[in-house]
C-alpha positions in Angstrom: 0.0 0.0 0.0 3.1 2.2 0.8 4.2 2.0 -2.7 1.2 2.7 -4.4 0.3 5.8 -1.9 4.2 6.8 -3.1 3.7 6.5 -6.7 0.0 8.5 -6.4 1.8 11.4 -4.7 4.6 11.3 -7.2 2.0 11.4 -9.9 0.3 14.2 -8.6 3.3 16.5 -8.2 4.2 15.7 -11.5 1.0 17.2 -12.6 0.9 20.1 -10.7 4.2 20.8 -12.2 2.7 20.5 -15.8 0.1 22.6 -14.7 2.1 25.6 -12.8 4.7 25.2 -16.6 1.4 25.9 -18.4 0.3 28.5 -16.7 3.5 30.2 -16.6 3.5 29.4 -20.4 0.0 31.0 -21.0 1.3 33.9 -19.0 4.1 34.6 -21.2 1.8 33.9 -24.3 -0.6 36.8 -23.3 2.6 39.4 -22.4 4.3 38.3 -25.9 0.9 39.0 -27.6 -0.3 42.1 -26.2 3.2 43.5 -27.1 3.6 42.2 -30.8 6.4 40.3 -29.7 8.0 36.4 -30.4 8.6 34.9 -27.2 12.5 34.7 -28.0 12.2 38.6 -28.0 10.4 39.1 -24.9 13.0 37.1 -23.0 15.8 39.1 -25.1 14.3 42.9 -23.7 13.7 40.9 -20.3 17.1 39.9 -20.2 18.2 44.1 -19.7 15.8 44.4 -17.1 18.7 43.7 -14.2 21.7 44.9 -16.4 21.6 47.7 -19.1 24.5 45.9 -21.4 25.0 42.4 -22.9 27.8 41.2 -24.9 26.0 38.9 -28.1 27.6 35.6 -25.5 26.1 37.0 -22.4 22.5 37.5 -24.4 23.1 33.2 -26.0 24.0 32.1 -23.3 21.0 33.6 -21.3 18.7 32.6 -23.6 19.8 29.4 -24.1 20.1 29.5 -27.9 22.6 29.4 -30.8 24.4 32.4 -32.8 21.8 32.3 -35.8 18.4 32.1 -33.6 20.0 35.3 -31.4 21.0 37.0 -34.4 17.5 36.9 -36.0 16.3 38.3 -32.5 18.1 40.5 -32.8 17.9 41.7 -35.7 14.0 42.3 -35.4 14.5 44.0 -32.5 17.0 46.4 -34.1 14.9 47.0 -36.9 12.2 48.0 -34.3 14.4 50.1 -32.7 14.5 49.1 -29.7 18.4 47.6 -29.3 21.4 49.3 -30.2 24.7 46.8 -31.1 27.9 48.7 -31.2 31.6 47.3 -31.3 33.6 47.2 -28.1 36.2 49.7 -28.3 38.7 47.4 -26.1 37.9 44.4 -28.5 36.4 45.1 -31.8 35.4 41.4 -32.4 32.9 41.8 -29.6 29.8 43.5 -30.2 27.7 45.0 -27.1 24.0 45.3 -26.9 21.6 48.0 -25.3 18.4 49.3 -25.4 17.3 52.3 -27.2 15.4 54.8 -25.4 12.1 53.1 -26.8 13.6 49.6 -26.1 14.3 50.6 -22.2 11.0 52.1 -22.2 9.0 48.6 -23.2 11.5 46.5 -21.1 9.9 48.4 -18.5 6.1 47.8 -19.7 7.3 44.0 -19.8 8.3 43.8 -16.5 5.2 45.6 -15.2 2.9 43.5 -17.0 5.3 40.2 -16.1 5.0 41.5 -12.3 0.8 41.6 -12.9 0.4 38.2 -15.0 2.4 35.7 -12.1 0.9 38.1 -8.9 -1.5 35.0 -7.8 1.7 33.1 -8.1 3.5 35.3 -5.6 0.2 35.7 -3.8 0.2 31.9 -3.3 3.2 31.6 -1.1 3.3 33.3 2.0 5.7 36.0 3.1 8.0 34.0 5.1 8.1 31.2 2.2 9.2 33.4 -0.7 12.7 33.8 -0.1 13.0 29.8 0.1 10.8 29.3 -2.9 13.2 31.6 -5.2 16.3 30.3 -3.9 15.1 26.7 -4.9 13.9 28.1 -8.2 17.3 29.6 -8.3 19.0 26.3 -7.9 16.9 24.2 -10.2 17.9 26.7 -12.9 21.1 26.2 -12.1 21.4 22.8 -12.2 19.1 22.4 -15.4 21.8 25.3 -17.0 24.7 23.0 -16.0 22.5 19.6 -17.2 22.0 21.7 -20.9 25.4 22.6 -21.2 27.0 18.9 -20.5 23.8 17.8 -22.9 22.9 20.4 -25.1 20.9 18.1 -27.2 18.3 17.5 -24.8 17.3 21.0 -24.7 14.6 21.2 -27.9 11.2 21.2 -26.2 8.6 22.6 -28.7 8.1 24.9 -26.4 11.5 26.0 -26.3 12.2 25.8 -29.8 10.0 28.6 -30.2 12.0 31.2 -28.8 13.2 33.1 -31.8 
């Protein structure tokens, strides 16, 4: 009975996994929407929310995806106007990436609306509770980071395919 109870209870967290990924997913879906955006380019102006430069590796690496998929994220962002790629006068091989006036201006929009769409998230878990949840979060990115980097194979989810 012990094994079966196990097995229901590991069933069931799976689910409510699937189900807090989908709504997370929806989430995203309705910001990316509302804004005209592709999800890979909602992630991209997210991305300069905490740091107001990227070099093109810090940007790949962050998003998780190759040189061509950034660069045609890029690329429709800059036509946009909203990101500004320069050369970097110590290294002129490196290109860095900010936002525009306009681009900082959305970002900011982005992270408003991002704070609204996941509020009955926060609002689930109490006070005391939050700083715990986001270190685990923290560390499950982490670990899933390191697990794509030794397999980067694994990582092509359809869901995560669509980026660009």
């Amino acid at each position: 009975m012990g094994e079966l109870s196990s097995d229901s209870t590991k069933i069931e967290r799976i689910v409510s996994l699937i189900r807090f990924v989908e709504f997370c997913q929806r989430r995203e879906l309705e910001i990316v929407r509302a804004f005209g955006l592709s999800p890979g380019e909602y992630r991209c102006l997210a991305m300069f929310l905490g740091e107001p430069e990227h070099s093109i590796r810090e940007l790949a690496e962050g998003l998780g995806v190759g040189p061509s998929r950034l660069s045609r994220i890029l690329d429709k962002l800059e036509d946009r106007g909203l990101i500004v790629r320069t050369l970097s006068r110590k290294d002129r091989r490196n290109v860095r990436v900010t936002l525009s006036v306009g681009g900082a201006d959305l970002a900011g929009r982005l992270g408003e609306r991002a704070s609204q769409a996941y509020a009955p998230v926060a609002a689930a878990i109490s006070s005391e509770a939050r700083p715990l949840t986001i270190d685990v979060l923290y560390q499950i990115l982490g670990s899933l980071d390191s697990h794509w980097q030794e397999n980067p194979k694994e990582e092509t989810s359809s869901y995560g395919s669509g980026i660009g």
